[in-house]
Each structure stands twice: as structure tokens, then as C-alpha cells.
C-alpha positions as CSV (number, residue, x, y, z in Angstrom):
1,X,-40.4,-4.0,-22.1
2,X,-37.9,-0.5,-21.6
3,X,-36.7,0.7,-18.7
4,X,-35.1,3.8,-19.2
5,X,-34.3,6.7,-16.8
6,X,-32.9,10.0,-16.9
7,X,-32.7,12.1,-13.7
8,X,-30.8,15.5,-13.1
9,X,-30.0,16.0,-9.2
10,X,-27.1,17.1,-7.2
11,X,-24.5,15.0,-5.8
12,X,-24.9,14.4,-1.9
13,X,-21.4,13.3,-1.5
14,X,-17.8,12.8,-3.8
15,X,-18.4,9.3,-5.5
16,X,-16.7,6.1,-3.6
17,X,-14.7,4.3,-6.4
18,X,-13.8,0.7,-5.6
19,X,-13.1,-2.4,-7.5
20,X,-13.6,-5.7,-7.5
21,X,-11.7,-9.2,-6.5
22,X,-11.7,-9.4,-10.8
23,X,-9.9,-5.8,-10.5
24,X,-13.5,-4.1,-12.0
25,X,-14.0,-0.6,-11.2
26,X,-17.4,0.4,-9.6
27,X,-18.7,3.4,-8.3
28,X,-21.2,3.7,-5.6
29,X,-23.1,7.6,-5.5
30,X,-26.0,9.7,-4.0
31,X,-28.3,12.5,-6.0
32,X,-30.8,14.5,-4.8
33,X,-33.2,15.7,-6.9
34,X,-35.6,18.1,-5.9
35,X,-39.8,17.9,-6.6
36,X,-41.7,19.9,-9.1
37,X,-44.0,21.3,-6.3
38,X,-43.8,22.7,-2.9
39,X,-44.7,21.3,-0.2
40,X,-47.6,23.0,2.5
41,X,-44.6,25.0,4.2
42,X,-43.3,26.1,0.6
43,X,-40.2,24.2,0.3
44,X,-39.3,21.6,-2.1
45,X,-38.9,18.2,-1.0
46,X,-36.2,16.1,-2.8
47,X,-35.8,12.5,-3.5
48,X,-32.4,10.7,-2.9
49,X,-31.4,8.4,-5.5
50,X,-28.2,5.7,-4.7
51,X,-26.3,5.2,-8.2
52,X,-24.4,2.5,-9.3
53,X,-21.5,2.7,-12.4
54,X,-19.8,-0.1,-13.3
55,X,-16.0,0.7,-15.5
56,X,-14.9,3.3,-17.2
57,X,-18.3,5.2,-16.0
58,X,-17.6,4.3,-12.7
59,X,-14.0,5.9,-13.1
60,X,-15.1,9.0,-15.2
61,X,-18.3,9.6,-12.4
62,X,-15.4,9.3,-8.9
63,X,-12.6,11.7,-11.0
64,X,-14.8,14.3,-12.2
65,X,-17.7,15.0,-9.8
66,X,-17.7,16.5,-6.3
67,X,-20.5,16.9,-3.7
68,X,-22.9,19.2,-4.9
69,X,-22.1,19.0,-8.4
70,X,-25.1,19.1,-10.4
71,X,-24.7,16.1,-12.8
72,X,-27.3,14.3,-15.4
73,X,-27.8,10.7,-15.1
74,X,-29.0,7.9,-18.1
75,X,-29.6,4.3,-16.9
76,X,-31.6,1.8,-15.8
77,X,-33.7,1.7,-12.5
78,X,-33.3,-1.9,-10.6
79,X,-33.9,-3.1,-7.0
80,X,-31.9,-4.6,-4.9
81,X,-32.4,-6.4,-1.5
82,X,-29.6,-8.0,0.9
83,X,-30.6,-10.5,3.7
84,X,-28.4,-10.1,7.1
85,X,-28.7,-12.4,10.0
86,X,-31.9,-14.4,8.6
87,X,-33.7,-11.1,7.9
């Protein structure tokens, strides 16, 4: 099996940089990344994508990109779910 991912997008937001209780860096950001296609009204829809880097990456990504920043991203895509309350 691969999973491999490449997307080019926008940044919604300036990256949130924080560590660890083992003092490692992670990084938690938003891209938007607009459709091939328009839409029936003839806009372009985009997808938001939430971004995790972890170390150095996750240092690099919150010193050197802003909001709107249009940025290139190589990775791997994995799901996450939380449970809260029972639910």
C-alpha cells in the first residue's frame, strides 16, 4: 500500500506552533484549495484541508508562512476521530 499526497492551496490562517509535554514542536494549519471546475453560479468551490507537521517542519511551516500564502504540501492523508462526553 502508498499513501502519498501532494496538494497546492492557500493558507487560511498563520500556522499555530505548539509543543509538546516531551518539548516536540507541532504545527496545526488550514489550506484551501480551490476545484478544477465551476460550480452552476460560475465560482469555484474550494476544499479546506487541516495540516499537521510535526518538528523542524512544524517550525519551518509557523516561521515562514502567513495567511494567504500559497504554499505546496507532500504528506500523508490520515483520519482522526476524538470522543467527548461519551460521543
Amino acid at each position: 500500500m502508498y499513501n502519498r499526497v501532494i496538494l497546492i492551496g492557500r493558507t487560511t490562517a498563520d500556522a499555530e506552533l505548539q509543543y509538546t509535554k516531551s518539548n516536540k514542536a507541532f504545527a496545526r494549519a488550514t489550506i484551501a484549495i480551490n476545484r478544477r471546475y465551476k460550480n452552476q453560479n460560475g465560482d469555484y468551490e474550494a476544499d479546506f484541508i487541516n495540516l499537521v507537521a510535526w518538528s523542524k517542519t512544524a517550525e519551518l511551516l509557523s516561521e515562514y508562512t502567513r495567511k494567504g500564502m500559497l504554499i505546496s504540501v507532500e504528506g500523508e492523508l490520515r483520519s482522526s476521530s476524538y470522543e467527548k462526553d461519551g460521543q
